[in-house]
PyMOL commands that place a pseudoatom at each C-alpha (Angstrom):
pseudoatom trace, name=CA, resn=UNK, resi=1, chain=A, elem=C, hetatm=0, pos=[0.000, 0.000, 0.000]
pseudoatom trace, name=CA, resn=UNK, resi=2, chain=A, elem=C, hetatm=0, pos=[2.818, 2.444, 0.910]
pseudoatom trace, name=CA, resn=UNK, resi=3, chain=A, elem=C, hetatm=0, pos=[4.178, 1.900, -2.722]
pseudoatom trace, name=CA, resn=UNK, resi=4, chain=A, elem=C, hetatm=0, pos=[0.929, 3.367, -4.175]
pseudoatom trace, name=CA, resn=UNK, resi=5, chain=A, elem=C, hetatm=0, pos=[0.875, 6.154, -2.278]
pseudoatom trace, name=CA, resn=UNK, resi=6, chain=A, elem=C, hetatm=0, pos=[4.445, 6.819, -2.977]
pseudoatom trace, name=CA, resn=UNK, resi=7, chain=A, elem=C, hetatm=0, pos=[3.473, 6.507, -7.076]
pseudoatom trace, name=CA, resn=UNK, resi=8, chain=A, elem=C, hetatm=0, pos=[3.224, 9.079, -9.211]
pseudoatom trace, name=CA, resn=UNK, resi=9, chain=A, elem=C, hetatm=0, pos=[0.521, 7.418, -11.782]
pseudoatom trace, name=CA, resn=UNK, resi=10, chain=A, elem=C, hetatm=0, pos=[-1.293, 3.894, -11.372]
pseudoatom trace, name=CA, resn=UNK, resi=11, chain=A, elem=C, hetatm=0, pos=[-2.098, 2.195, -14.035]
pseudoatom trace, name=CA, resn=UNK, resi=12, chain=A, elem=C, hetatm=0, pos=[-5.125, 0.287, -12.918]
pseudoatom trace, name=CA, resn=UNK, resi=13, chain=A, elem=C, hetatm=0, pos=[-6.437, -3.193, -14.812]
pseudoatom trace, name=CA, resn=UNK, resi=14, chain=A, elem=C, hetatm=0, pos=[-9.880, -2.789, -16.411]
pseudoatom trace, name=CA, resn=UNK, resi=15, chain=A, elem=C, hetatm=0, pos=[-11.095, -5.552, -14.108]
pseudoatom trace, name=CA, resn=UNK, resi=16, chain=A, elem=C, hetatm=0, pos=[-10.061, -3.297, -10.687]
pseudoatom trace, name=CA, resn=UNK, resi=17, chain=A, elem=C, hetatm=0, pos=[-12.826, -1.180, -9.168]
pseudoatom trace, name=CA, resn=UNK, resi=18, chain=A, elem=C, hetatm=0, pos=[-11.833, 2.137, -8.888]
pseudoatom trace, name=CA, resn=UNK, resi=19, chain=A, elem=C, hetatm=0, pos=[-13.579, 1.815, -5.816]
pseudoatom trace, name=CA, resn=UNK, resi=20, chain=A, elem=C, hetatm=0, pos=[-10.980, -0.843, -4.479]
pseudoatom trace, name=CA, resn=UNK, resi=21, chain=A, elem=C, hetatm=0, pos=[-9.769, 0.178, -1.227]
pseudoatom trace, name=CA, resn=UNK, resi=22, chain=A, elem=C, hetatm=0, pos=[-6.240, 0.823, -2.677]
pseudoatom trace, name=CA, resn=UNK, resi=23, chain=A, elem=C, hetatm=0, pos=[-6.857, 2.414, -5.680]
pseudoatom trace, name=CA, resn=UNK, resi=24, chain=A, elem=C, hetatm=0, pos=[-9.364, 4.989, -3.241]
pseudoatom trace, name=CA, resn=UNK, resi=25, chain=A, elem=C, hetatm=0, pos=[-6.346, 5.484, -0.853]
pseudoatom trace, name=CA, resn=UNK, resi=26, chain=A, elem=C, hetatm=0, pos=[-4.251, 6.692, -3.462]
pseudoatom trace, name=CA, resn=UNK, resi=27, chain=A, elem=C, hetatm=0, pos=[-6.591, 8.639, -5.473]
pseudoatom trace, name=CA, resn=UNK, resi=28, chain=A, elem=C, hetatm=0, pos=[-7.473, 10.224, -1.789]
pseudoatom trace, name=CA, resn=UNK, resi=29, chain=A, elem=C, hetatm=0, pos=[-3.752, 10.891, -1.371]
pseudoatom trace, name=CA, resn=UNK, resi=30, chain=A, elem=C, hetatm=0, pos=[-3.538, 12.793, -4.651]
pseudoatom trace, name=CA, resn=UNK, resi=31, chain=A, elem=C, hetatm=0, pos=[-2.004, 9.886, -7.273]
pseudoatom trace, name=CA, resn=UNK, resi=32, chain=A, elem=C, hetatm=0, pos=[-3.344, 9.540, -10.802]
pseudoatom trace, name=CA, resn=UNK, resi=33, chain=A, elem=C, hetatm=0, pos=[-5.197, 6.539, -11.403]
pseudoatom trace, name=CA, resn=UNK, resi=34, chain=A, elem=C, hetatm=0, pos=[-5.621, 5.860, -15.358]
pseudoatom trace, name=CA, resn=UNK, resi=35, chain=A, elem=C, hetatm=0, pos=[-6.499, 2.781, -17.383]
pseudoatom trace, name=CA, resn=UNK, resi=36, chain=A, elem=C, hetatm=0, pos=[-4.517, 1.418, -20.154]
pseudoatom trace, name=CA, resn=UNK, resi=37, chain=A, elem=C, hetatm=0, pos=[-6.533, 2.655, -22.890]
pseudoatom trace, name=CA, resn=UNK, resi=38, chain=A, elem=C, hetatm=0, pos=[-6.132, 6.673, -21.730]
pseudoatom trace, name=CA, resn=UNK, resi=39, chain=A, elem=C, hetatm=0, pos=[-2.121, 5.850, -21.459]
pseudoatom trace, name=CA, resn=UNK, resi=40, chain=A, elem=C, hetatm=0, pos=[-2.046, 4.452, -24.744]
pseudoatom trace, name=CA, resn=UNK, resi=41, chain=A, elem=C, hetatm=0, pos=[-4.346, 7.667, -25.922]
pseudoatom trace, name=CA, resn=UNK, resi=42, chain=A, elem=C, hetatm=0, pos=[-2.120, 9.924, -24.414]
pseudoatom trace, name=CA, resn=UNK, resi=43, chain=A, elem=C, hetatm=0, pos=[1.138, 8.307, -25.455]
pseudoatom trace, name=CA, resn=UNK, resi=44, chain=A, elem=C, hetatm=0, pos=[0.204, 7.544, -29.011]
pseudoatom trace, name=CA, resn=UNK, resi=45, chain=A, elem=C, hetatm=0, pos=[1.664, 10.079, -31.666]
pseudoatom trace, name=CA, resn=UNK, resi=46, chain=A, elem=C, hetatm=0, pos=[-0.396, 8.495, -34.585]
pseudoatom trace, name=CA, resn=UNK, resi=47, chain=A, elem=C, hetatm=0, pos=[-3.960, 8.843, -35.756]
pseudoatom trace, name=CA, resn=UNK, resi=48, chain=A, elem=C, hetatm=0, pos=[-6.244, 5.764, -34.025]
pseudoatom trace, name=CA, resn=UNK, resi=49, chain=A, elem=C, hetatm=0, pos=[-9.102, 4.154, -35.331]
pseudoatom trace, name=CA, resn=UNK, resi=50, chain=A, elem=C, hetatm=0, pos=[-10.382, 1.724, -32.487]
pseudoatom trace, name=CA, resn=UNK, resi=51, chain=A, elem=C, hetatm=0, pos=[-12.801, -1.060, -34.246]
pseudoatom trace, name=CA, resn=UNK, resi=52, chain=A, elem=C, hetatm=0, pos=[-13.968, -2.655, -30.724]
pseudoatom trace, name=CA, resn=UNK, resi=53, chain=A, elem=C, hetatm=0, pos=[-17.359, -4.180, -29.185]
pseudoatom trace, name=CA, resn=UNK, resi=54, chain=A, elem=C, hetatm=0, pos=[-18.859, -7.996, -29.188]
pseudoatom trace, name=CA, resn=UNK, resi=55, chain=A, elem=C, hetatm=0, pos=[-19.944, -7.914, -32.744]
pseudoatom trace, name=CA, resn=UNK, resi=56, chain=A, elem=C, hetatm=0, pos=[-18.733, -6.922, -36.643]
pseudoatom trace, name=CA, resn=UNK, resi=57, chain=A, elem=C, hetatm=0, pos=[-14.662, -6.560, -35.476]
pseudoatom trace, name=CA, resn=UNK, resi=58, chain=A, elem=C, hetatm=0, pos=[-13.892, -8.846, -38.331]
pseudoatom trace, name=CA, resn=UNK, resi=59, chain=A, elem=C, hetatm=0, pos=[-16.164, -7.416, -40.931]
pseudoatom trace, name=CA, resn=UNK, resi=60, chain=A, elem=C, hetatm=0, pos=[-15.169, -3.742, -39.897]
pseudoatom trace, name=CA, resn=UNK, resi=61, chain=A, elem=C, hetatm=0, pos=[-11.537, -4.287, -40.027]
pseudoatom trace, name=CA, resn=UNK, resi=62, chain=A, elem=C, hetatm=0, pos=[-11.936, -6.074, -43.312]
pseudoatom trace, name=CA, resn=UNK, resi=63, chain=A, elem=C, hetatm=0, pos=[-13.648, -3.199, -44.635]
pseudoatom trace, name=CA, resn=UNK, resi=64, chain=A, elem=C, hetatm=0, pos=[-11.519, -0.558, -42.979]
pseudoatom trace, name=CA, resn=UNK, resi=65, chain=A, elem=C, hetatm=0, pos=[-8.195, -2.609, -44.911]
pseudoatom trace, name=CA, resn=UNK, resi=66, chain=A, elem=C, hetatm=0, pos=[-10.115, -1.967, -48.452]
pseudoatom trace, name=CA, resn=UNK, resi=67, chain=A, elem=C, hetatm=0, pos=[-11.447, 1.609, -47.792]
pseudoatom trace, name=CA, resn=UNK, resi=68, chain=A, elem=C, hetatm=0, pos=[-8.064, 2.826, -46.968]
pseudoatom trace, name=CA, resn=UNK, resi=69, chain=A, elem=C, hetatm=0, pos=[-6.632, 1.988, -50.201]
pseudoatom trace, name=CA, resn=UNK, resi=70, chain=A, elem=C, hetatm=0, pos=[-8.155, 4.472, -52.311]
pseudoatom trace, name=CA, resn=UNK, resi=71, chain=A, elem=C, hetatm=0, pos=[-7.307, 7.202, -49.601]
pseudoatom trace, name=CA, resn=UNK, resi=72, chain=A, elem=C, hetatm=0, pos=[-3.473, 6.331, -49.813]
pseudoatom trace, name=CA, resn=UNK, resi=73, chain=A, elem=C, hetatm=0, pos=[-3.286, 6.017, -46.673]
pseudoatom trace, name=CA, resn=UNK, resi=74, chain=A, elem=C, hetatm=0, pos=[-1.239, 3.540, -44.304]
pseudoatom trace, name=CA, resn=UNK, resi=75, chain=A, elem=C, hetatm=0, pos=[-2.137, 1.968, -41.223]
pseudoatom trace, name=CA, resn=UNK, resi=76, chain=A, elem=C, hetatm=0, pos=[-0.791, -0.725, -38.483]
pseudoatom trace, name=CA, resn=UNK, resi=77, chain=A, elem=C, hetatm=0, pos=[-2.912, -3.371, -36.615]
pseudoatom trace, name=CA, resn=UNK, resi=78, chain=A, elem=C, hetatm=0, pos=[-2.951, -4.670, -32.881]
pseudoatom trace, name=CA, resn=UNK, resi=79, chain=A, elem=C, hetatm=0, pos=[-5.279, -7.124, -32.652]
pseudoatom trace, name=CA, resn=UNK, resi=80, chain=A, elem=C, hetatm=0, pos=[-6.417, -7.822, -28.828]
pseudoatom trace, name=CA, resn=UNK, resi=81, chain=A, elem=C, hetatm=0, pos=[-8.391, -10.894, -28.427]
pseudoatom trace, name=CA, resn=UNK, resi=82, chain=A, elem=C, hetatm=0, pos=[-11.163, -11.348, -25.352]
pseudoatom trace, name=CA, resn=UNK, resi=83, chain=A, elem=C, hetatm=0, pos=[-10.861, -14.079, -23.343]
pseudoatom trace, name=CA, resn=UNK, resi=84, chain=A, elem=C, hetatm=0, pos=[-12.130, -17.800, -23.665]
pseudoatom trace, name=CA, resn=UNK, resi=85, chain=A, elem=C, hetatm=0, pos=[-14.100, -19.614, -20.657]
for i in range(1, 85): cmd.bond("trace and resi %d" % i, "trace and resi %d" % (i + 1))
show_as sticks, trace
zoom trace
């Protein structure tokens, strides 16, 4: 716990609350708590299309690949896959 207080930003998982009695220590004690997607957002020096949800990822990027053609213009992928139970 002392090690959070002592941070200067916390990255905190998607699955921890906010509310978690850690995370509300340090946010009390004056830390930054962000989630990976606003680091990446704030890091990234590139344009960002995020294709994301439960449906259409496949048919959207698809898509996306032959719409950018025409335009000229270039992209990179990350693909991030949910988790199987």
């Amino acid at each position: 716990m002392i090690r959070l207080l002592a941070a200067d930003l916390i990255v905190a998982s998607p699955g921890i609350a906010l509310a978690h009695p850690s995370l509300s220590a340090a946010a009390d004690a004056g830390v930054e708590i962000v989630g990976d997607i606003e680091l990446f957002c704030r890091e990234a020096q590139a344009p960002i299309i995020a294709i994301t949800g439960s449906n259409g990822k496949s048919t959207v990027t698809t898509r996306w690949a032959r719409w950018r053609k025409p335009l000229e213009l270039t992209s990179a992928w990350a693909a991030i896959s949910a988790c199987r139970r």
